[in-house]
C-alpha positions as CSV (number, residue, x, y, z in Angstrom):
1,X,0.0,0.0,0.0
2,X,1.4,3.3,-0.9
3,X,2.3,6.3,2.0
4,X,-1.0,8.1,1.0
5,X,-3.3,5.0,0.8
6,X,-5.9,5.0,3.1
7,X,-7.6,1.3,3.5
8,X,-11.2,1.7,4.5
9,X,-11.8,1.9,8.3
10,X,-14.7,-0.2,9.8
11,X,-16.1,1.3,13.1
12,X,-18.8,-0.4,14.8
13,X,-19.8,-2.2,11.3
14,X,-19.6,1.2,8.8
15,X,-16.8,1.1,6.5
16,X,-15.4,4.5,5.5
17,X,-13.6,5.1,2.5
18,X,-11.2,7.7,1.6
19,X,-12.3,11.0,0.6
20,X,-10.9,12.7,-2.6
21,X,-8.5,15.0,-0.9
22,X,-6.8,11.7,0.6
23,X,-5.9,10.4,-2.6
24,X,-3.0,11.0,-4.9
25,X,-4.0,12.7,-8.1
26,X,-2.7,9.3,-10.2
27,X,-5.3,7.6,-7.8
28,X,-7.9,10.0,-8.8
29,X,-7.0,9.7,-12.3
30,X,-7.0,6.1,-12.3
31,X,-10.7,5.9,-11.2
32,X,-11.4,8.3,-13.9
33,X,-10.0,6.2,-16.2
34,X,-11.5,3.2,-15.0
35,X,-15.3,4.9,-15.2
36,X,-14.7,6.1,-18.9
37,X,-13.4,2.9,-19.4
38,X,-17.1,1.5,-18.2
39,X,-18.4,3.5,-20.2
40,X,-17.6,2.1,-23.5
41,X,-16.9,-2.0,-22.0
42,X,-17.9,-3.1,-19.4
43,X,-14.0,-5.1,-19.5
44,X,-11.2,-3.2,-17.8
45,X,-7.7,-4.6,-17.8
46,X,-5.1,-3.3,-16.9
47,X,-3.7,-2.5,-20.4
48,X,-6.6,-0.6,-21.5
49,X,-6.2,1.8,-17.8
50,X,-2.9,2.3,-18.8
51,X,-4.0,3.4,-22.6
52,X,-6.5,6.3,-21.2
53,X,-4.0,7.3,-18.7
54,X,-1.2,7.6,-21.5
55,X,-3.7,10.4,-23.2
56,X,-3.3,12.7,-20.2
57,X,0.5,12.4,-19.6
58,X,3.5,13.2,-21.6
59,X,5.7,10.4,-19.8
60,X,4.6,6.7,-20.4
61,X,2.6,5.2,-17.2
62,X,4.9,2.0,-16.3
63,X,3.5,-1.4,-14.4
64,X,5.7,-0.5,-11.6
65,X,3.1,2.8,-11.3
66,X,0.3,1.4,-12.1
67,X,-0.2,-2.2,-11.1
68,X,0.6,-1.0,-6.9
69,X,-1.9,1.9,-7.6
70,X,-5.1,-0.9,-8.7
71,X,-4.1,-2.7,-5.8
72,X,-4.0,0.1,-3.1
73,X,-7.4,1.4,-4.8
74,X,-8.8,-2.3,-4.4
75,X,-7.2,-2.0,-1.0
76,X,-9.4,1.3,0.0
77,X,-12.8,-0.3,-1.2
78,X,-12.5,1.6,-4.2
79,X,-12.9,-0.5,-7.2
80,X,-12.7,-4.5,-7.2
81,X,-10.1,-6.2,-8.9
82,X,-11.0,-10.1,-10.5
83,X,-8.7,-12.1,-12.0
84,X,-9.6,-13.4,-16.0
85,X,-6.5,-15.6,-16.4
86,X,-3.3,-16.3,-15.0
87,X,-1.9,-12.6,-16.5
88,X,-5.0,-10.6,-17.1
89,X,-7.3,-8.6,-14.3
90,X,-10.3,-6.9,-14.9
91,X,-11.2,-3.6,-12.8
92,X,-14.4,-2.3,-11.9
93,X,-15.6,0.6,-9.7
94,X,-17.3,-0.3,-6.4
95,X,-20.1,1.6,-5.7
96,X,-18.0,3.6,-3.2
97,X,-15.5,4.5,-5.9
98,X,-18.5,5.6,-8.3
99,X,-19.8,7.9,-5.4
100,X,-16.6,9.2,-4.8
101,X,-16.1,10.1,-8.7
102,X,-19.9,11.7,-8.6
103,X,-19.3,13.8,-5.7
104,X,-16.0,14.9,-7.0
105,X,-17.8,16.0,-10.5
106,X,-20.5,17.9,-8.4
107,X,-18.2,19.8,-6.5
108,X,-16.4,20.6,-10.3
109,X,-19.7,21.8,-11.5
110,X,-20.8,23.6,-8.3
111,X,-17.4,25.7,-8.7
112,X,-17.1,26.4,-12.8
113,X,-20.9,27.2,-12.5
114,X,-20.6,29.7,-9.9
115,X,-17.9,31.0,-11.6
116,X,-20.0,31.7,-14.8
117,X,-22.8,33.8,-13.0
């Protein structure tokens, strides 16, 4: 798990999950990527994160990056990680890691829309 991972924390049978502040911004991206991802096919491997990611930054987004940060996300309750064959993993958000995207996008449009009036 990486120094800014935070697993989910269960007291007295709730299990809280990390809010957007406590993730890294690759975190945050990754979950982006993951949703668009659902979007289009309902299949998400790890390749295919790695491909949307590789649109948004100049450098290339290396297994050493990206593999730890699916597993620390699966870690926090974020998305759930399956296994398809002995090399391939498929990736979908939990519906913690959906909420967490939606909330982010309201607070997005709550701000750029203020900022238009």
């Amino acid at each position: 798990m990486s120094v800014h991972a935070t697993p989910p924390i269960t007291d007295g049978g709730t299990i809280t999950h990390p809010t957007w502040t406590e993730l890294t911004a690759f975190e945050g991206n990754v979950l982006y990527a993951i949703a668009r991802l659902e979007r289009d096919d309902p299949l998400t491997y790890g390749l295919a994160i790695r491909d949307v990611l590789e649109e948004y930054y100049t450098k290339p987004i290396n297994h050493g990056r990206l593999y730890p940060t699916l597993d620390d996300l699966a870690d926090q309750g974020l998305i759930t990680k399956t296994s398809v064959d002995d090399r391939t993993n498929k990736y979908k958000l939990t519906d913690a890691g959906y909420e967490l995207l939606s909330r982010r996008r309201d607070e997005l449009t709550a701000v750029l829309t203020e900022e238009d009036q």
